[in-house]
C-alpha positions in Angstrom: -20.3 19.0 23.7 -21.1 19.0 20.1 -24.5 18.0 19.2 -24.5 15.9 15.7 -28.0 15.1 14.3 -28.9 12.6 11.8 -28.6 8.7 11.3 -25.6 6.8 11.1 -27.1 5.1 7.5 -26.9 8.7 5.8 -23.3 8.6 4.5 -23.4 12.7 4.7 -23.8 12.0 8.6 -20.5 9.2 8.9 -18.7 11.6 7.3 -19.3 14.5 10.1 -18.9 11.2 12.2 -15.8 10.5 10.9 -13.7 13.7 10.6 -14.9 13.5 14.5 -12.8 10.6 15.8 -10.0 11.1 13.7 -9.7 15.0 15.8 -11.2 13.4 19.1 -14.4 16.2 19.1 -16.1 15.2 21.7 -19.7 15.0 20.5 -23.3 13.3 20.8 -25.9 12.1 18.2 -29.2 12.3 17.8 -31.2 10.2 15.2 -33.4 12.3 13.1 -34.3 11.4 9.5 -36.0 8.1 7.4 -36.9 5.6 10.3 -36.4 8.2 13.1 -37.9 11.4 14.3 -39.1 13.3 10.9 -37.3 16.3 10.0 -40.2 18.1 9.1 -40.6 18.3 12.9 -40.7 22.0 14.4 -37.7 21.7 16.5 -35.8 20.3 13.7 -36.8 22.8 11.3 -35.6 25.9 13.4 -32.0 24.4 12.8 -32.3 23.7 9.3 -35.2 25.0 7.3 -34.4 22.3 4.7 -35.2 19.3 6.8 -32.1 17.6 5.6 -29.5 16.2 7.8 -26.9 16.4 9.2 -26.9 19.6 11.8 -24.2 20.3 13.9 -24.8 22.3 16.9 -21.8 24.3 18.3 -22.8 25.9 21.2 -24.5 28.9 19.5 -23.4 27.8 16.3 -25.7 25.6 14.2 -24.1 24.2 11.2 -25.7 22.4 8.1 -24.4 20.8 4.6 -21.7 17.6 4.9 -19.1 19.3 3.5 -18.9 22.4 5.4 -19.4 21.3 8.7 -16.3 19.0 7.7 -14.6 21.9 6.8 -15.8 24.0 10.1 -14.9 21.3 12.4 -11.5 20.7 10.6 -10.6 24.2 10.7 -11.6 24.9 14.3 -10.6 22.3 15.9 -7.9 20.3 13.1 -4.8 22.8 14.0 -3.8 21.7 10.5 -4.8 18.4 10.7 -7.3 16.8 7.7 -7.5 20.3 6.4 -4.0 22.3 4.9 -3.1 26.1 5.8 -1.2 26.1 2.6 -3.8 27.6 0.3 -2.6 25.2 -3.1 -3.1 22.2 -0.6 -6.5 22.9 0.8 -7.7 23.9 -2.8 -6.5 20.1 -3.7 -9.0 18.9 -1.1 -11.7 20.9 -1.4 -11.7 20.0 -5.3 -12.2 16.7 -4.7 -15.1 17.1 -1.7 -17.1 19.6 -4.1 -16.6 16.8 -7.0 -18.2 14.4 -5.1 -20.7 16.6 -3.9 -21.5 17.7 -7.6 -20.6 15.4 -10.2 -20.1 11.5 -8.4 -23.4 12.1 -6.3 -25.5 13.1 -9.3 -24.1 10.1 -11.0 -25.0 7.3 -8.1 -28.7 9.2 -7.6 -30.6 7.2 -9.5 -29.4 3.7 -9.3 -29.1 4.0 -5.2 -32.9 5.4 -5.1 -33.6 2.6 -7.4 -31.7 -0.7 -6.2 -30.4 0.2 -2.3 -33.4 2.5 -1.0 -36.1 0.9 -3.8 -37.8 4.4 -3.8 -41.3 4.5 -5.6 -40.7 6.1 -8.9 -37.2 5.0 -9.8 -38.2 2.1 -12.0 -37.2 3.2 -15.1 -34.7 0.3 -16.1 -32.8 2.6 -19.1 -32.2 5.3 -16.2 -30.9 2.9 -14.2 -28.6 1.7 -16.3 -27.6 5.2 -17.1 -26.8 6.1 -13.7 -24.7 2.6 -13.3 -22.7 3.4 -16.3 -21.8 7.2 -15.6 -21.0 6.3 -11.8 -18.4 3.5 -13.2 -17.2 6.5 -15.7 -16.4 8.4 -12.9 -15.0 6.3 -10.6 -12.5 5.0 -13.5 -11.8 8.8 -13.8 -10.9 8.5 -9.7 -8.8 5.1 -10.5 -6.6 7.1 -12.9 -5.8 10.4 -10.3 -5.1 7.0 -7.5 -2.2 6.3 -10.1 -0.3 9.5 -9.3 -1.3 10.4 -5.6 -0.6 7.0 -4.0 -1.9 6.0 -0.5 -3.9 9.3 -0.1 -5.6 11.6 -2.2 -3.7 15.2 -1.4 -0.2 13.6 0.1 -1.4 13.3 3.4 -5.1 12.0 4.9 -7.4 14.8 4.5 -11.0 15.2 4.3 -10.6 14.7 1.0 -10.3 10.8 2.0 -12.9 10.8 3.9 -15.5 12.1 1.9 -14.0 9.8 -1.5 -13.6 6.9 1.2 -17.3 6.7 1.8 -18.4 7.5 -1.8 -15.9 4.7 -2.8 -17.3 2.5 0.1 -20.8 3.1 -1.6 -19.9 2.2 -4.8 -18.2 -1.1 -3.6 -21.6 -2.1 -1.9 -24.0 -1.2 -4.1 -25.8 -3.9 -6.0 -24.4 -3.2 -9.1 -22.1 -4.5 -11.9 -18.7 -2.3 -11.3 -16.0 -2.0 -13.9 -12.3 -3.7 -12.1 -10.4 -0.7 -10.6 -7.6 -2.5 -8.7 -6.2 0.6 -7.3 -9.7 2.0 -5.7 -9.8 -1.5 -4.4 -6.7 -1.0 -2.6 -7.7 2.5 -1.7 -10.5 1.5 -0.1 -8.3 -1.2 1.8 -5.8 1.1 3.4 -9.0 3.6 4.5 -10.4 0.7 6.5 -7.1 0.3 8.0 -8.0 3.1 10.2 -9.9 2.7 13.0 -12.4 5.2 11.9 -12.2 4.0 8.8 -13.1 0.7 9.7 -16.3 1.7 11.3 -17.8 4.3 9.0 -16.9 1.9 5.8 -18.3 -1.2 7.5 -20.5 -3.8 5.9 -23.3 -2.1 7.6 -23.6 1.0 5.4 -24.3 1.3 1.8 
């Protein structure tokens, strides 16, 4: 059985979590990380030398990094599904995983260390600000792509929804002032129709 470790409140964790039950991986979870067993622990450390979660344990395979294990476990055990054999199709995807990863992440650090996880040393009220306005800049970027791709982000759910459903799902929680963006409201809507969806988007994660 696959071995998932990490907390349910890290959204890089629900995502693993959630590309699970949509392929019905069988699978267990440990919880390592902030409020649970450290990281920094010796066990811990000989799967990821980075102390960060989540890890994914394979049998011999250990697997780090959100986005690739989503990938991994897509690929391995999808048979098409969440992740396209049509190379144009899976580049669509991936594009919108690694801009998450790289530009809407960057954008939320800040304010979320700030306001949700009130971390010492994010107090700096002009940076918060910052990081509020370029993370509405960038999700009205997503609310103009919704306009031409409809229900889903690539045609068909993908991991691409997954990963934008829970960053969208952040930004809607967060303690923030958000710009109106009717149709990532309605995105958001038809993610949590899903049962999976409806779990990893709950009103119990930021």
């Amino acid at each position: 059985m696959l071995r998932v470790l990490g907390r349910t409140s890290s959204i890089n964790v629900r995502k693993v979590l959630w590309v699970c039950e949509e392929l019905g991986i069988a699978h267990s979870r440990e919880d390592w990380g902030s409020g649970f067993r450290s990281t920094r622990e010796a066990e811990f450390l000989k799967l990821n030398p980075r102390a960060l979660i989540p890890v994914v344990v394979d049998g011999e395979t250990i697997l780090t990094e959100s986005n690739a294990i989503c990938r991994y476990l897509a690929t391995r055990y999808g048979q098409g599904a969440l992740f396209p054999d049509d190379p144009v199709k899976r580049a669509e995807v991936e594009a919108w995983m690694d801009w998450m990863i790289a530009d809407l992440n960057g954008s939320w650090r800040y304010a979320v260390q700030a306001l949700v996880r009130k971390r010492p040393g994010f107090d700096n009220p002009a940076e918060v600000q910052r990081s509020i306005s370029e993370w509405n800049g960038l999700m009205a970027v997503f609310e103009a792509q919704l306009e031409t791709t409809g229900e889903y982000l690539c045609g068909e759910f993908s991991l691409a929804d997954i990963v934008m459903g829970l960053a969208t799902h952040r930004w809607q929680q967060a303690p923030i002032a958000r710009v109106s963006l009717p149709r990532v409201t309605r995105y958001a809507e038809g993610l949590r129709r899903r049962s999976a969806g409806a779990r990893f988007m709950g009103p119990d994660f930021d």
